[in-house]
mmJSON file of the N, C-alpha and C atoms, coordinates in Angstrom:
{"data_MODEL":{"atom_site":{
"group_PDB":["ATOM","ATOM","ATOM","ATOM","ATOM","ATOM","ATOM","ATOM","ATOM","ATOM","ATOM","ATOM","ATOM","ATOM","ATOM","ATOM","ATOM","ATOM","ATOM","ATOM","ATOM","ATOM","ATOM","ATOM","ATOM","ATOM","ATOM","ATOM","ATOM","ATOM","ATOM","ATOM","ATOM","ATOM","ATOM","ATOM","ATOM","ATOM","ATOM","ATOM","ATOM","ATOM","ATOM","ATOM","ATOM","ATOM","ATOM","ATOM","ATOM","ATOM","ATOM","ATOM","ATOM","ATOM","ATOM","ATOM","ATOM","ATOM","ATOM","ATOM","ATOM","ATOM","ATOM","ATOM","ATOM","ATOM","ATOM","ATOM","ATOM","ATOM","ATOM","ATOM","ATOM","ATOM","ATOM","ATOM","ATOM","ATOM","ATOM","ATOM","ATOM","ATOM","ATOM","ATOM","ATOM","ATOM","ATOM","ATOM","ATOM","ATOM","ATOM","ATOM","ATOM","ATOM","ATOM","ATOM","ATOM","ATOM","ATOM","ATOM","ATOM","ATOM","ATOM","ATOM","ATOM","ATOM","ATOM","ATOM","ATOM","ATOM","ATOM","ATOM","ATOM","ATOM","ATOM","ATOM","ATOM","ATOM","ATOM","ATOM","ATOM","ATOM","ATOM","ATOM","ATOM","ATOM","ATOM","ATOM","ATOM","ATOM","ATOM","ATOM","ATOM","ATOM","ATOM","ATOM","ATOM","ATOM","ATOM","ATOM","ATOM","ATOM","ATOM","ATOM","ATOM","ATOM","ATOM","ATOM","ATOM","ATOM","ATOM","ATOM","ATOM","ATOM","ATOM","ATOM","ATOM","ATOM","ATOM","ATOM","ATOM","ATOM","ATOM","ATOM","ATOM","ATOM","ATOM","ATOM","ATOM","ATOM","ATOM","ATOM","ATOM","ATOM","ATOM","ATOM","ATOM","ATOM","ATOM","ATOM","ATOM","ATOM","ATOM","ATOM","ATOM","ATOM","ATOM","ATOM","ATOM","ATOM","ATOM","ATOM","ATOM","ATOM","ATOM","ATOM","ATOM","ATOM"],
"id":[1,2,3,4,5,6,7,8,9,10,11,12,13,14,15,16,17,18,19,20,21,22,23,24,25,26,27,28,29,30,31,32,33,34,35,36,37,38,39,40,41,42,43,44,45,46,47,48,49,50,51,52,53,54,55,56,57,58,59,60,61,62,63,64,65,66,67,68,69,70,71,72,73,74,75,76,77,78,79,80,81,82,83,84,85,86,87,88,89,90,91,92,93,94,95,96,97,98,99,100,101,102,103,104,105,106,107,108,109,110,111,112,113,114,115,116,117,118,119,120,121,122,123,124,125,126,127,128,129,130,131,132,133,134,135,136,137,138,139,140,141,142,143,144,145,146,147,148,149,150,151,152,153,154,155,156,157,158,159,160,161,162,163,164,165,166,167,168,169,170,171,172,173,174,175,176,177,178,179,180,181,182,183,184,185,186,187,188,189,190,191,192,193,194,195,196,197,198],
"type_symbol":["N","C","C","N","C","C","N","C","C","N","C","C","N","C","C","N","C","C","N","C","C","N","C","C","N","C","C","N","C","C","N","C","C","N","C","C","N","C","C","N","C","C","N","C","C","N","C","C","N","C","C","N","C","C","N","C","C","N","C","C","N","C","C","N","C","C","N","C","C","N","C","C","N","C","C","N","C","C","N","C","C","N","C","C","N","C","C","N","C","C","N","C","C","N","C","C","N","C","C","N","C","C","N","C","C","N","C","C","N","C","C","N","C","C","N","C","C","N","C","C","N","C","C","N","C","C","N","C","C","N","C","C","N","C","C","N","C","C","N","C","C","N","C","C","N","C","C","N","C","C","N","C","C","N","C","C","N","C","C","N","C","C","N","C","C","N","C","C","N","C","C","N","C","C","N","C","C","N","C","C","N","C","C","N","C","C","N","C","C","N","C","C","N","C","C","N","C","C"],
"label_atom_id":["N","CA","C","N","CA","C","N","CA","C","N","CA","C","N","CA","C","N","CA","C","N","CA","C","N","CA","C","N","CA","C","N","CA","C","N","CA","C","N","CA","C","N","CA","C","N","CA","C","N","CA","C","N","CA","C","N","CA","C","N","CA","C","N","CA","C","N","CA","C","N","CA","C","N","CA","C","N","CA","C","N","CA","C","N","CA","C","N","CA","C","N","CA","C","N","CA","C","N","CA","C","N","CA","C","N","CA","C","N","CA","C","N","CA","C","N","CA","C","N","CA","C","N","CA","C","N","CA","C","N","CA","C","N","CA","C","N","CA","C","N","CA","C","N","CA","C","N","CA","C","N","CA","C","N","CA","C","N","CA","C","N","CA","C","N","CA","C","N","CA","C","N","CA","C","N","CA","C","N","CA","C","N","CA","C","N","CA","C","N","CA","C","N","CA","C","N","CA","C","N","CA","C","N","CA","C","N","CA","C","N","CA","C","N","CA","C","N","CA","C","N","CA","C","N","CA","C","N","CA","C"],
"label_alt_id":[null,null,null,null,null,null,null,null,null,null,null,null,null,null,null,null,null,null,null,null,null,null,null,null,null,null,null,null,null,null,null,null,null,null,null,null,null,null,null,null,null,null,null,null,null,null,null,null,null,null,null,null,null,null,null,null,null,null,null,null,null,null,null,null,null,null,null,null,null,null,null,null,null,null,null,null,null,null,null,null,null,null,null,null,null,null,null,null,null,null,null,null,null,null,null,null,null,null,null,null,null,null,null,null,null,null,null,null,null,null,null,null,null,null,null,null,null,null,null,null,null,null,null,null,null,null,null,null,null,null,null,null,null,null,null,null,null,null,null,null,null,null,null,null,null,null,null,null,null,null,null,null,null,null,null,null,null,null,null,null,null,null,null,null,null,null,null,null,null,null,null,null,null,null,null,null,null,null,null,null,null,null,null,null,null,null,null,null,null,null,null,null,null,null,null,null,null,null],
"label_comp_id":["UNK","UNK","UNK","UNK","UNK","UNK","UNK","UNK","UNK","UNK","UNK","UNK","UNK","UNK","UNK","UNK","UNK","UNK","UNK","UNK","UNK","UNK","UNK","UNK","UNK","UNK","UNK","UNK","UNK","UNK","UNK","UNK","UNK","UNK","UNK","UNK","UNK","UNK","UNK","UNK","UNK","UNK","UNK","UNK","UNK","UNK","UNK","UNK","UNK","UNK","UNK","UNK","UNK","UNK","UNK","UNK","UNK","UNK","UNK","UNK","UNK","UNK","UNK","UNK","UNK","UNK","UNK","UNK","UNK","UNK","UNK","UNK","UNK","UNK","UNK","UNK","UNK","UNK","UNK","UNK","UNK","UNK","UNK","UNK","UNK","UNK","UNK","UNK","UNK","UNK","UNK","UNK","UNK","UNK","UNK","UNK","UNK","UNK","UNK","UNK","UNK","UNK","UNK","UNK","UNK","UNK","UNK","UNK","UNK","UNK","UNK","UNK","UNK","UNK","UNK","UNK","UNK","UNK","UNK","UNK","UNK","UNK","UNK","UNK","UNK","UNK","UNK","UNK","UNK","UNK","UNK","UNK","UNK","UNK","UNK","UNK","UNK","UNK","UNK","UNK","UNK","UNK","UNK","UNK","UNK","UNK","UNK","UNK","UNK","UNK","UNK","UNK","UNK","UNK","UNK","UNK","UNK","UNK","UNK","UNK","UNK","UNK","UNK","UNK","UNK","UNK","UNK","UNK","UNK","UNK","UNK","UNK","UNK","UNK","UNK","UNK","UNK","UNK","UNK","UNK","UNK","UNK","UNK","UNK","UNK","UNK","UNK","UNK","UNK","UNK","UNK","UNK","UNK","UNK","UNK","UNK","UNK","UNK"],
"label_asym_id":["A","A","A","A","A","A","A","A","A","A","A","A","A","A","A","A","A","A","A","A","A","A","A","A","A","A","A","A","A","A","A","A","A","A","A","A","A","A","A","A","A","A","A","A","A","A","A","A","A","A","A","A","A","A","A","A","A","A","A","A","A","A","A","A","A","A","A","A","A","A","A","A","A","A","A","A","A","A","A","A","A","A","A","A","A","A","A","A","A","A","A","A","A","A","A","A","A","A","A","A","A","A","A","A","A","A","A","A","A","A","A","A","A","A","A","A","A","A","A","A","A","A","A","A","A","A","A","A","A","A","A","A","A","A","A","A","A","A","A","A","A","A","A","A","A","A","A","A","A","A","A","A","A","A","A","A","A","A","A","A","A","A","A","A","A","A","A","A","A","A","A","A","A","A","A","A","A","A","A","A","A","A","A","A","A","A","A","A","A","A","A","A","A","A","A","A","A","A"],
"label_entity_id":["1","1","1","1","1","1","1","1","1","1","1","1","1","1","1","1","1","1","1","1","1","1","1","1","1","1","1","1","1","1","1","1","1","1","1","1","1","1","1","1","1","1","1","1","1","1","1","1","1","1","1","1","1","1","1","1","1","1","1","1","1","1","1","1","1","1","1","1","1","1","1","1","1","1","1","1","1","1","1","1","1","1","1","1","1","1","1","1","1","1","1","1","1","1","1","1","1","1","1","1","1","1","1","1","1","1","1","1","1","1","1","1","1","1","1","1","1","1","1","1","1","1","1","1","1","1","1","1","1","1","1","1","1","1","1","1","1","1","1","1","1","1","1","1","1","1","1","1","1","1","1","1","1","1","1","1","1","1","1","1","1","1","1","1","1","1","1","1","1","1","1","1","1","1","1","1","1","1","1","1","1","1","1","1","1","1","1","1","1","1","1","1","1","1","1","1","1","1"],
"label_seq_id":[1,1,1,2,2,2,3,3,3,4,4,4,5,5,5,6,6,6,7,7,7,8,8,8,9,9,9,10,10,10,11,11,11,12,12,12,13,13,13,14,14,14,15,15,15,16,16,16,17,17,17,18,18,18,19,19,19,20,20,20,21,21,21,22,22,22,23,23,23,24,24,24,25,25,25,26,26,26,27,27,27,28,28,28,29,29,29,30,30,30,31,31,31,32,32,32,33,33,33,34,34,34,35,35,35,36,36,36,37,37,37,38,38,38,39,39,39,40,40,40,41,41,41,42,42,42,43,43,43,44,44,44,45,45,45,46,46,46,47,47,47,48,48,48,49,49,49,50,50,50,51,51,51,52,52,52,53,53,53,54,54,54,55,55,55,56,56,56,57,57,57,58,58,58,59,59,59,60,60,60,61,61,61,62,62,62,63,63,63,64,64,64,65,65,65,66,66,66],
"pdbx_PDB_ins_code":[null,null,null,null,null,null,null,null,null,null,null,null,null,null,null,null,null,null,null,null,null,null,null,null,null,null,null,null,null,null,null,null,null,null,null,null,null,null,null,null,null,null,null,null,null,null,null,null,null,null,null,null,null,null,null,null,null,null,null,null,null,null,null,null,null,null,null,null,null,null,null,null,null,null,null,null,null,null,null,null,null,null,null,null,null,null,null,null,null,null,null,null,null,null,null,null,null,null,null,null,null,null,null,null,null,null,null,null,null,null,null,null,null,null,null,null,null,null,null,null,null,null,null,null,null,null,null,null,null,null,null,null,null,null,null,null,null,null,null,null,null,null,null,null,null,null,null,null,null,null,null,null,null,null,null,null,null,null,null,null,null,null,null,null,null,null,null,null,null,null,null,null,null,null,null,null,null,null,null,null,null,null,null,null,null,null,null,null,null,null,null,null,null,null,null,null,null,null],
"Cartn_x":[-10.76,-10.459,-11.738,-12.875,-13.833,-15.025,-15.372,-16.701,-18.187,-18.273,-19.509,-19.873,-21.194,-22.118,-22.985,-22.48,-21.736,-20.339,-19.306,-17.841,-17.597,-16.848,-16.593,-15.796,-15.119,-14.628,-13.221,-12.354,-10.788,-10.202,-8.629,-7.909,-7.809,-7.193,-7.315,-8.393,-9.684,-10.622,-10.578,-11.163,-11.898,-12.532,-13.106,-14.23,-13.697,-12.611,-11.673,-12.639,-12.927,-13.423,-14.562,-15.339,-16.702,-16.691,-15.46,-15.414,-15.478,-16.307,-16.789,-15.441,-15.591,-14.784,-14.69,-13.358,-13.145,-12.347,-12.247,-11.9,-11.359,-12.26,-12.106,-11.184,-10.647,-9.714,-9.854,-10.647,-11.024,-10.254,-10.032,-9.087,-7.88,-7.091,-6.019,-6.025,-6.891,-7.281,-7.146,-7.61,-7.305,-8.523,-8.94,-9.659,-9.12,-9.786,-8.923,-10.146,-10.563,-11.438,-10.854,-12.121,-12.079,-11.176,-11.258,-10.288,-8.747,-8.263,-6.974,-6.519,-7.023,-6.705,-7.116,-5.952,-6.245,-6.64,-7.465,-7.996,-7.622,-7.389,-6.76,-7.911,-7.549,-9.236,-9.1,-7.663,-7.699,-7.615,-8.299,-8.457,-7.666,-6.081,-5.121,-5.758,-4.802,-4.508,-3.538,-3.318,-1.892,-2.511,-2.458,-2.807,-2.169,-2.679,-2.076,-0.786,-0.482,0.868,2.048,1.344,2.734,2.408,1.494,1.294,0.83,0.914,0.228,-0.085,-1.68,-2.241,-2.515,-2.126,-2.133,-3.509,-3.801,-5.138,-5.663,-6.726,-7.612,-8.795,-9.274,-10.771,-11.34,-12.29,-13.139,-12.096,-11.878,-11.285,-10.335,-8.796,-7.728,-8.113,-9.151,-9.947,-10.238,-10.717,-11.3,-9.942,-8.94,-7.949,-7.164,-6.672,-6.066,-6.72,-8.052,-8.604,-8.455,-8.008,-7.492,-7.183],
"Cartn_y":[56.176,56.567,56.618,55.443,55.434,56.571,57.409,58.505,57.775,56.852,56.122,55.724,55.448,54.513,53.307,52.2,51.35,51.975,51.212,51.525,50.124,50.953,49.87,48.558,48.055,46.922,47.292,47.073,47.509,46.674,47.226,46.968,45.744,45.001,43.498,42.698,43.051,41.853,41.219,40.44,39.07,39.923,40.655,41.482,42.915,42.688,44.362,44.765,43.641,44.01,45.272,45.298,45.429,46.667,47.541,48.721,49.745,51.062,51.684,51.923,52.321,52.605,54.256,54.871,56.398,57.384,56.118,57.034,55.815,55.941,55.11,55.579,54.544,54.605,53.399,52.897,51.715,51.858,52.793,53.562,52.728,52.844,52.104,50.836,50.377,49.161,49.202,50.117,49.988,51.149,50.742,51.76,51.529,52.564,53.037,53.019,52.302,51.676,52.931,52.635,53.659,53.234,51.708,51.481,51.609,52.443,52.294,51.51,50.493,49.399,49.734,49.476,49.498,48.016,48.318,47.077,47.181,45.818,45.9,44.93,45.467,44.83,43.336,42.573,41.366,40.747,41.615,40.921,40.961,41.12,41.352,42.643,43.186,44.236,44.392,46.178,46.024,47.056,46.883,47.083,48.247,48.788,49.799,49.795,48.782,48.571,48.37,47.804,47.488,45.5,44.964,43.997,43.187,42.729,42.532,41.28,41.649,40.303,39.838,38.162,38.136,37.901,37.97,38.037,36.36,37.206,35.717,35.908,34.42,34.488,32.954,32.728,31.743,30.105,30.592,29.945,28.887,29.79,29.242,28.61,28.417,27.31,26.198,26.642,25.062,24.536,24.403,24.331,23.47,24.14,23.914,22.411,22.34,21.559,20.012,20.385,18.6,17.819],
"Cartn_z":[132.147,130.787,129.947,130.011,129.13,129.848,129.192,129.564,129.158,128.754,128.441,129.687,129.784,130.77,130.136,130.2,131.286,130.591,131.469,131.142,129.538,128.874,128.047,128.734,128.004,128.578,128.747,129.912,129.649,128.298,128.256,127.12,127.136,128.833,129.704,129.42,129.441,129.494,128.126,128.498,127.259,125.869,126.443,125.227,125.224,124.9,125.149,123.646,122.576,120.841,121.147,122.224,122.575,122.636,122.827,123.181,122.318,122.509,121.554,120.092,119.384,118.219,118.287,118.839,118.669,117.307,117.174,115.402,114.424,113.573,112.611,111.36,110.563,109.485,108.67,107.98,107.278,105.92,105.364,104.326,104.644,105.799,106.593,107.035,107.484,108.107,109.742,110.144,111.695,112.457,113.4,114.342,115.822,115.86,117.721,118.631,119.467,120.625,121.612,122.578,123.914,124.792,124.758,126.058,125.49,124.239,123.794,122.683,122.606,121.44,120.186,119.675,118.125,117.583,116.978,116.319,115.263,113.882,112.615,112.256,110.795,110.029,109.72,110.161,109.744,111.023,112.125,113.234,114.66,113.946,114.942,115.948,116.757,117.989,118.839,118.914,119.532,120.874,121.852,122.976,123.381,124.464,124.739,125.553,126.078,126.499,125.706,124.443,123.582,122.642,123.774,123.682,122.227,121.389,120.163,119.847,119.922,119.356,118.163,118.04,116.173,116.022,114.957,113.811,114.558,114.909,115.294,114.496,113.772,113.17,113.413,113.22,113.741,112.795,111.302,110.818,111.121,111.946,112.506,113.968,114.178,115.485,114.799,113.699,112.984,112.619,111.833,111.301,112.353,113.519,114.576,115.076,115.425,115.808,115.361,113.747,112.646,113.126],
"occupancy":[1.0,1.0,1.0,1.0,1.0,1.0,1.0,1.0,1.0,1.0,1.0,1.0,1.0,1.0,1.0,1.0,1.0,1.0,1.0,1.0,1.0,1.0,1.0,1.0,1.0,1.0,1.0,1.0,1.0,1.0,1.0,1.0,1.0,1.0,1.0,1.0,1.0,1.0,1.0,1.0,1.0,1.0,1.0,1.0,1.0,1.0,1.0,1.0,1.0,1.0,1.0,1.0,1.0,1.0,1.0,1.0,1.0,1.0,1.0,1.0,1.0,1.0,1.0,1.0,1.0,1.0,1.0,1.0,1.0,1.0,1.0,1.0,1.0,1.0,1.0,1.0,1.0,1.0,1.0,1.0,1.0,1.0,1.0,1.0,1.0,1.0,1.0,1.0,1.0,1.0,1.0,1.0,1.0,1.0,1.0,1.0,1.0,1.0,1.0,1.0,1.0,1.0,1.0,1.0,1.0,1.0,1.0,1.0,1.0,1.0,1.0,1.0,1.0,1.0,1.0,1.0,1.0,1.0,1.0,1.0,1.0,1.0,1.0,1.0,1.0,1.0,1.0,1.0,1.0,1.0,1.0,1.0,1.0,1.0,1.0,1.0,1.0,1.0,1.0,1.0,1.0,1.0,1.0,1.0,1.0,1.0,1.0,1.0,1.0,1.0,1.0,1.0,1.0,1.0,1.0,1.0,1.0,1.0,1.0,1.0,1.0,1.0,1.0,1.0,1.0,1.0,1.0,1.0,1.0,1.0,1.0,1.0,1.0,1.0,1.0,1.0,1.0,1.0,1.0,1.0,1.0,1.0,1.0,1.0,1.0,1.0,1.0,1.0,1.0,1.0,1.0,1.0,1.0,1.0,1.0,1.0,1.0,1.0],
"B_iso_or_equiv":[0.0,0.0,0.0,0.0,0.0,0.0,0.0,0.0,0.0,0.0,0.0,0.0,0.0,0.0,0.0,0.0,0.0,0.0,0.0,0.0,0.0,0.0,0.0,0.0,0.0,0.0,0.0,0.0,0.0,0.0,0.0,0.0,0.0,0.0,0.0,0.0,0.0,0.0,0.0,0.0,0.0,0.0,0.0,0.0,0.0,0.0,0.0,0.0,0.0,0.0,0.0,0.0,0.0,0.0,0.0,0.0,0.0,0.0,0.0,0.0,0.0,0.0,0.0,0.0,0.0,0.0,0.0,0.0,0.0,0.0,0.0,0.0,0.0,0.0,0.0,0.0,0.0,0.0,0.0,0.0,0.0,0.0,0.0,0.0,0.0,0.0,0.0,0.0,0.0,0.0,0.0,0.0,0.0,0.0,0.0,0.0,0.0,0.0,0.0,0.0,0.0,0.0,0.0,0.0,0.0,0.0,0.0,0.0,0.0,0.0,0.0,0.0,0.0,0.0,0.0,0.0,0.0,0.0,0.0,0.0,0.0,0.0,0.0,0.0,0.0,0.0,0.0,0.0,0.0,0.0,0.0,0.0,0.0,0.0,0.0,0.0,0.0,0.0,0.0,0.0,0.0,0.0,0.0,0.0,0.0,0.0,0.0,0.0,0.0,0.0,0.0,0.0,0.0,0.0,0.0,0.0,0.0,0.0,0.0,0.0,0.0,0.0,0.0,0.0,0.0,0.0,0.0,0.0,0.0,0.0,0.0,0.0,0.0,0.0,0.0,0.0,0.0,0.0,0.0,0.0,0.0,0.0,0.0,0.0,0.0,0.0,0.0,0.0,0.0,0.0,0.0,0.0,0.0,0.0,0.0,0.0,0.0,0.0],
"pdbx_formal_charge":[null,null,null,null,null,null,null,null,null,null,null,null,null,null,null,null,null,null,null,null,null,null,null,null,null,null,null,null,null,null,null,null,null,null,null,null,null,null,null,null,null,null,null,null,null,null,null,null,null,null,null,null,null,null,null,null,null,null,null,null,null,null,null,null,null,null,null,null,null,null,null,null,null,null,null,null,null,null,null,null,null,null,null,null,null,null,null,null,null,null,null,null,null,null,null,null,null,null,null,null,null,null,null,null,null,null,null,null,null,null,null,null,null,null,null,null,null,null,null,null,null,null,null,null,null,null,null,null,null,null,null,null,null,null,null,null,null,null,null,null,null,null,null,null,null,null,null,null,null,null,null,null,null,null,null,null,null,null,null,null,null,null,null,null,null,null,null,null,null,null,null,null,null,null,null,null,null,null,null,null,null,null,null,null,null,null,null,null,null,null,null,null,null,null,null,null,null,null],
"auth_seq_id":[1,1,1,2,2,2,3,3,3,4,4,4,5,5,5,6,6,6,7,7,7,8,8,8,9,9,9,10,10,10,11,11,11,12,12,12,13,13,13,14,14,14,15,15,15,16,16,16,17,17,17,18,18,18,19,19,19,20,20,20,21,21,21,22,22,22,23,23,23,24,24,24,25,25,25,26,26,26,27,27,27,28,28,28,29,29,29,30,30,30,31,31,31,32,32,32,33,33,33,34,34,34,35,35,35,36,36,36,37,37,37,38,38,38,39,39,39,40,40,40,41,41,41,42,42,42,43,43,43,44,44,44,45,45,45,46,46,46,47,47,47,48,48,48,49,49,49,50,50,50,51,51,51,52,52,52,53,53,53,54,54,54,55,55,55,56,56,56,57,57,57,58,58,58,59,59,59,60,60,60,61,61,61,62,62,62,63,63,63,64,64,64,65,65,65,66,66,66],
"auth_comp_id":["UNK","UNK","UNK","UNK","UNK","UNK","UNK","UNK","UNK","UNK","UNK","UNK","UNK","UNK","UNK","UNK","UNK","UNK","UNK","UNK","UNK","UNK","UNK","UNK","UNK","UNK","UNK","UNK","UNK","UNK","UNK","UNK","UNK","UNK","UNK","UNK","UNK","UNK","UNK","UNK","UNK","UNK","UNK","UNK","UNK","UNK","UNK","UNK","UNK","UNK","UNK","UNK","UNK","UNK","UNK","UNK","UNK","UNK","UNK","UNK","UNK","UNK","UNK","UNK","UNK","UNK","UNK","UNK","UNK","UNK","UNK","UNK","UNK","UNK","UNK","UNK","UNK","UNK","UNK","UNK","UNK","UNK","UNK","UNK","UNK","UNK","UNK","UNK","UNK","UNK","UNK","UNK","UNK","UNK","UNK","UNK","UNK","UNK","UNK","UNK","UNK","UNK","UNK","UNK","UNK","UNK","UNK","UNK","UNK","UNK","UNK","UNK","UNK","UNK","UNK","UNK","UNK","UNK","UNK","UNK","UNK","UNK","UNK","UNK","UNK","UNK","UNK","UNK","UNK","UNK","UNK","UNK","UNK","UNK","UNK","UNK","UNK","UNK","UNK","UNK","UNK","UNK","UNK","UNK","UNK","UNK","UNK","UNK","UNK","UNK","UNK","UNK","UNK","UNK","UNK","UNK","UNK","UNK","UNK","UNK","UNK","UNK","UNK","UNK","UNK","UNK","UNK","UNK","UNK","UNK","UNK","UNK","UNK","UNK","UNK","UNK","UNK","UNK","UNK","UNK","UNK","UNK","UNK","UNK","UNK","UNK","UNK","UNK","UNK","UNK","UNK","UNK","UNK","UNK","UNK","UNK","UNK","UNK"],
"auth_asym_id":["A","A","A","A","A","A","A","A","A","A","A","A","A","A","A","A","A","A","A","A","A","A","A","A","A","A","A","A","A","A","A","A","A","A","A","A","A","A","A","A","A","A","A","A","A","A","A","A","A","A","A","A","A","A","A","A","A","A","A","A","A","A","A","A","A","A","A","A","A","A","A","A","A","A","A","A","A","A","A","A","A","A","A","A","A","A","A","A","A","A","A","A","A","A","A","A","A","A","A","A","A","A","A","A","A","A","A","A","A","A","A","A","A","A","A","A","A","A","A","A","A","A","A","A","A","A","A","A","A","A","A","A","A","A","A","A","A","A","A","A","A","A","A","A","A","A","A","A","A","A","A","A","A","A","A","A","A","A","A","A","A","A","A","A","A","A","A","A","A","A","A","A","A","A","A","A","A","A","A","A","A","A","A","A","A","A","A","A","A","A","A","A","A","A","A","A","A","A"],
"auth_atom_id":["N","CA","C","N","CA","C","N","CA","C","N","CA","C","N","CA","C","N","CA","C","N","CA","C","N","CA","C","N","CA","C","N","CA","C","N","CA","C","N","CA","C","N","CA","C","N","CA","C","N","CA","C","N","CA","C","N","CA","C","N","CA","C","N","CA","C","N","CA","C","N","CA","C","N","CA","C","N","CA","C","N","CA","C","N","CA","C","N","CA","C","N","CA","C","N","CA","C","N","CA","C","N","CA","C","N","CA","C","N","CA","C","N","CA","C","N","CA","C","N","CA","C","N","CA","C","N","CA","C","N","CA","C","N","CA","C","N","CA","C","N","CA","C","N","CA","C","N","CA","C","N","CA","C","N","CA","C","N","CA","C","N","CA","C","N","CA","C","N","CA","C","N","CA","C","N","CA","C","N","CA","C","N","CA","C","N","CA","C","N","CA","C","N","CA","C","N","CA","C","N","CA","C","N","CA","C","N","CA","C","N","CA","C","N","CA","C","N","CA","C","N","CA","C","N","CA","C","N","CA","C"],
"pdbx_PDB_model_num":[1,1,1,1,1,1,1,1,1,1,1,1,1,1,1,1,1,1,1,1,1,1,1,1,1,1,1,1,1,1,1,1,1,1,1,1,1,1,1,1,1,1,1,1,1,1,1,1,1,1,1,1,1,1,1,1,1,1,1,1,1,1,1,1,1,1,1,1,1,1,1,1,1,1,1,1,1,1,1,1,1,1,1,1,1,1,1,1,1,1,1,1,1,1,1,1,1,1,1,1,1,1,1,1,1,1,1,1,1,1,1,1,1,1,1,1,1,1,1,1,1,1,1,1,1,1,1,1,1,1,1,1,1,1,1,1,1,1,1,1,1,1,1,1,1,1,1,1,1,1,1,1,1,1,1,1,1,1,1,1,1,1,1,1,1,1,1,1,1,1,1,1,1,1,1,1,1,1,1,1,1,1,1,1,1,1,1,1,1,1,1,1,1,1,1,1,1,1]
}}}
């Protein structure tokens, strides 16, 4: 799917974030990555399967950690 060299990262890995940005919408809050994923500006992502991840930020680690 990805035409870049190296390959971006799949939708699956760890660093799916890493993957180039194919059309942006910051107007909206969301951009669309090579490997499929939409990314949302508060962090979340909904995968290309359907899968959706909630809004992670460095913040809700510290918090959690109390």
């Amino acid at each position: 799917m990805c035409p870049h060299d190296p390959s971006c990262p799949t939708a699956e890995a760890k660093d799916r974030e890493a993957a180039r940005t194919v059309a942006a919408h910051p107007e909206q809050g969301w951009s669309l990555l090579c490997n499929g994923v939409v990314l949302f500006e508060d962090t979340g992502e909904l995968l290309p399967n359907g899968v959706v991840i909630a809004p992670h930020r460095p913040t809700d680690l510290a918090s959690s950690a109390a």
